[in-house]
C-alpha positions as CSV (number, residue, x, y, z in Angstrom):
1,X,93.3,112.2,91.5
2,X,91.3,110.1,94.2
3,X,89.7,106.8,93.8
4,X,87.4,105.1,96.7
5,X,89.1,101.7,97.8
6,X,86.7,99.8,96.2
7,X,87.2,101.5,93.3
8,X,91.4,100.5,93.5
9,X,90.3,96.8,94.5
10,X,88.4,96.3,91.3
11,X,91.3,98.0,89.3
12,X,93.9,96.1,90.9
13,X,91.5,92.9,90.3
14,X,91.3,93.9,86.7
15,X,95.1,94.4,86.3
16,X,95.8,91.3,87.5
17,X,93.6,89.2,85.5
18,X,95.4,90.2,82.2
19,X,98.8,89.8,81.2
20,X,101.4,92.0,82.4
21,X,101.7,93.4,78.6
22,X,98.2,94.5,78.2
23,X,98.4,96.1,82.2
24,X,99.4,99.8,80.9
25,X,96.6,100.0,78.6
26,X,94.1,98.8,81.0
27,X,95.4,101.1,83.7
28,X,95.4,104.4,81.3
29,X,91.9,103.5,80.3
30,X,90.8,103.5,83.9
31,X,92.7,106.9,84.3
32,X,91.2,108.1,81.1
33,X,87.8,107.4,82.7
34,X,88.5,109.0,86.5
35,X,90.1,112.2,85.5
36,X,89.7,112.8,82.1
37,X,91.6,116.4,81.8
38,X,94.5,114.8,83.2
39,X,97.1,115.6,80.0
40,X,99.3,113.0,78.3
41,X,97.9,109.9,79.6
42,X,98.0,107.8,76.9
43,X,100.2,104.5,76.6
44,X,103.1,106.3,75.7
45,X,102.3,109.2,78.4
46,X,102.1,106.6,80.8
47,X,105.0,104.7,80.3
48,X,106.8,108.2,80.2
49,X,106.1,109.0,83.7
50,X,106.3,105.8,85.1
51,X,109.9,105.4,83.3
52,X,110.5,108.9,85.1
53,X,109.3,107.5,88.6
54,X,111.0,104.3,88.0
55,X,114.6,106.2,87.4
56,X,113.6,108.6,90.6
57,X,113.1,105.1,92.5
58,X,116.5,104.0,92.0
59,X,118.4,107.1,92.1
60,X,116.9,107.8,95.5
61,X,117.5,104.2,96.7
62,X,121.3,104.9,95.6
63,X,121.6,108.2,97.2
64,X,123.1,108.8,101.0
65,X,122.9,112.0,102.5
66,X,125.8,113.1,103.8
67,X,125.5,115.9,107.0
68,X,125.7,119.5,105.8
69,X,127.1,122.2,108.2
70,X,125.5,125.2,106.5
71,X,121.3,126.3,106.3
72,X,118.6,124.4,105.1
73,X,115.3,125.5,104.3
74,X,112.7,122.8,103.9
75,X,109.6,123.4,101.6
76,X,106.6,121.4,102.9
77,X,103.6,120.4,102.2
78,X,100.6,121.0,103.9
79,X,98.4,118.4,103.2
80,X,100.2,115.0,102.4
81,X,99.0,111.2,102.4
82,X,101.8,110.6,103.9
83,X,100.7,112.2,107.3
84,X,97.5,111.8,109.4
85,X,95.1,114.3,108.3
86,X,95.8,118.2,109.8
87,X,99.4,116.9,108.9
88,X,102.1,117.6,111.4
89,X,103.5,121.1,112.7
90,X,106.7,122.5,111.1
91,X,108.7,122.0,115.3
92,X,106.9,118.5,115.1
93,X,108.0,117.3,111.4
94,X,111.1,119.2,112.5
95,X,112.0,117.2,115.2
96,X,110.3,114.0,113.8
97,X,113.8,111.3,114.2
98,X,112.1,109.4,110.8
99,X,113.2,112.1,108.9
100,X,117.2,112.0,109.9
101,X,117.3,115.7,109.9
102,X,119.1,115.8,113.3
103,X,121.6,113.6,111.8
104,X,122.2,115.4,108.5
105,X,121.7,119.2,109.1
106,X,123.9,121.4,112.1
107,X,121.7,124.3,112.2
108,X,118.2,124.9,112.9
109,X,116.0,123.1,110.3
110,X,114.1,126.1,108.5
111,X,110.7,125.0,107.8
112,X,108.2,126.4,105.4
113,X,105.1,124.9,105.2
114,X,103.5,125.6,101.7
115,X,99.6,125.5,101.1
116,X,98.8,122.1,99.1
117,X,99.8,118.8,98.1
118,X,103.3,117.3,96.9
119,X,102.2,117.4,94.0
120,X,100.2,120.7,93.5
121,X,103.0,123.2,94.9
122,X,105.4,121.9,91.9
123,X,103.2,121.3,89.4
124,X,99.7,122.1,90.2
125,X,97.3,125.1,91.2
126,X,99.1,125.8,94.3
127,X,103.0,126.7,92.6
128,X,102.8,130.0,93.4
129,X,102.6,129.6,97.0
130,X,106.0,127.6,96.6
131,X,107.0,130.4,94.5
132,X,106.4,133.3,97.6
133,X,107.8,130.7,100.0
134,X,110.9,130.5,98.1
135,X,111.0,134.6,97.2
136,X,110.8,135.0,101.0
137,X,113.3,132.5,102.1
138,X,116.0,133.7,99.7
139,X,115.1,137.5,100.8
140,X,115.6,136.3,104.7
141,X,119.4,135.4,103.5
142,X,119.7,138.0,101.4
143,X,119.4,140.0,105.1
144,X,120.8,137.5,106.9
């Protein structure tokens, strides 16, 4: 789901102007309205997933990697938010120091770049690309 800016600054204006409370409803209205074939976004969907996130939140801010001496294969996504628009090549976001893999992993990082957002590789229209991407990295160590 995408919204203009303006469109967020008028949410976020709107959010604000009632009482925390009355906030969820508001904001799964506005959902409601922007992508209405979005499943279980109701109150209680809402408050599900943002329970979910809320857990993820803290159990990632309590987690510390610890370095790993055997392989890694890294899944990635090729189109994030997170990364300026063409995204980054697999040596690049390799070698990017932000991402501590240096630190944490003793052999070469192995890379995949998957077709598709975060979110659509997992749970979207693009899974089965994460699905051939993971097929073929556990047939490379089944030869390896």
């Amino acid at each position: 789901m995408r919204a203009e800016p303006e469109t967020l600054a008028v949410l976020r204006e709107e959010l604000w102007a009632v009482p925390p409370e009355a906030r969820l409803t508001r904001f799964s209205g506005w959902i409601r309205r922007l992508e209405p074939d979005l499943p279980d976004l109701d109150d209680a969907g809402l408050r599900r997933r943002l329970d979910v996130y809320r857990a993820t939140a803290r159990a990632a801010a309590a987690h510390r990697a610890r370095p790993h001496d055997g392989r890694v294969t890294l899944f990635r996504a090729s189109r994030s938010a997170a990364w300026p628009p063409g995204g980054l090549s697999a040596e690049a976001w390799e070698r990017d120091p932000r991402l501590r893999w240096r630190e944490l992993v003793a052999l070469p990082l192995d890379v995949r770049e998957v077709s598709g957002t975060h979110h659509s590789i997992v749970v979207g229209e693009d899974v089965e690309g994460l699905a051939a991407a993971l097929r073929s990295a556990l047939g490379a160590l089944a030869l390896a």
